[in-house]
C-alpha positions as CSV (number, residue, x, y, z in Angstrom):
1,X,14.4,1.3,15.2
2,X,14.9,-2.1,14.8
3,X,15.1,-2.2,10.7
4,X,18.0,0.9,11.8
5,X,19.6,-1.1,14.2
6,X,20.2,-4.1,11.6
7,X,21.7,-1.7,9.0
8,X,23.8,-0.5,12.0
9,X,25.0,-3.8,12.8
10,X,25.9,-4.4,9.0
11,X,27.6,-1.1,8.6
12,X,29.3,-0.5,11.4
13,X,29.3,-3.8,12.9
14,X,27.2,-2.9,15.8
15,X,23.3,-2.6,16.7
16,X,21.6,0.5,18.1
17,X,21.6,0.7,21.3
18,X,18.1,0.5,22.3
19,X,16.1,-0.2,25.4
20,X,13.0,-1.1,24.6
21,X,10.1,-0.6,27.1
22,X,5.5,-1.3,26.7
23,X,3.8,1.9,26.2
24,X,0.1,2.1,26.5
25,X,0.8,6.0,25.0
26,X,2.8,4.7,22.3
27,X,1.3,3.9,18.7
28,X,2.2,0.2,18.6
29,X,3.1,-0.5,22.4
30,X,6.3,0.1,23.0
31,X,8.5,2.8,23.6
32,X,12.3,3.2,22.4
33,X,15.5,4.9,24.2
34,X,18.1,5.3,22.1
35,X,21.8,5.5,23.6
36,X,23.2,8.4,22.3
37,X,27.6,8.2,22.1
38,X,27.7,9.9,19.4
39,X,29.9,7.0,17.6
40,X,26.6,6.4,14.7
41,X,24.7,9.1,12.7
42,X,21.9,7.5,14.6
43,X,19.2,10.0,12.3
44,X,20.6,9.2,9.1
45,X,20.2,5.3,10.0
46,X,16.6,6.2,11.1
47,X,16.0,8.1,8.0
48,X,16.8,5.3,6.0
49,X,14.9,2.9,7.8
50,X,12.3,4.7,7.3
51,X,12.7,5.3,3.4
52,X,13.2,1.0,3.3
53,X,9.8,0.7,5.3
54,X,7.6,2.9,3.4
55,X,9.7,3.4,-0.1
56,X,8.1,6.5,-0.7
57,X,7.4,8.5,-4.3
58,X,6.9,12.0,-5.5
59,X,3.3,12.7,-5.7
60,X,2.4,9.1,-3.4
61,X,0.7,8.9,-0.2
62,X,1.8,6.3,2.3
63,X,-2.1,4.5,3.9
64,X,-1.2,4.9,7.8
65,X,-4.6,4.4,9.1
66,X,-4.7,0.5,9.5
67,X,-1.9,1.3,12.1
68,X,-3.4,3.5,14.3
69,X,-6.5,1.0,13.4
70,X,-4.3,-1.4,15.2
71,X,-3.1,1.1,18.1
72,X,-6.6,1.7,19.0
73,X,-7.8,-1.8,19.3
74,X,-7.5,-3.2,22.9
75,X,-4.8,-5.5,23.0
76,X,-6.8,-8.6,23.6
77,X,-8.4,-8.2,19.9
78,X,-4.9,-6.7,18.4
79,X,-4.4,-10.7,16.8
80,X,-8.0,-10.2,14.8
81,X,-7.0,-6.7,13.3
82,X,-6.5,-6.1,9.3
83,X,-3.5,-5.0,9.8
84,X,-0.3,-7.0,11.8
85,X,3.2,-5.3,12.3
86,X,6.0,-7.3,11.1
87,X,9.4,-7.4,13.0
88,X,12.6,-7.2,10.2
């Protein structure tokens, strides 16, 4: 969402609207409402965030478990996990 919201900003000169909220259920600990007004093809910008994140190729596999590795630390040992998320 946030990699979407700063293509929406430089195409249509606004960000998502987004409210953004922790989420013990949620993979990395926050939860996303999206504003729907129906003024941005909110999927399509979603779609291609997600195409810039993990650039995938016919016939590769994108490696998701050091994610969920990270999800199911506690949150206290989060910092010492292989794998950090990184805010674009």
């Amino acid at each position: 969402v946030d990699v979407a919201s700063v293509l929406s900003e430089r195409i249509f000169g606004a960000p998502l609207k987004a409210r953004y909220s922790a989420s013990d259920q949620s993979l990395l600990g926050r939860r996303v409402d999206l504003e729907d007004e129906g003024t941005q093809p909110v999927i399509l910008l979603l779609s291609r965030a997600a195409e810039l994140i993990f650039t995938p190729e016919q016939g590769k596999t994108v490696e998701l478990y050091p994610m969920f590795e990270y999800a199911w630390l506690p949150p206290e040992q989060r910092r010492r996990a292989s794998w950090q998320p990184t805010v674009i």
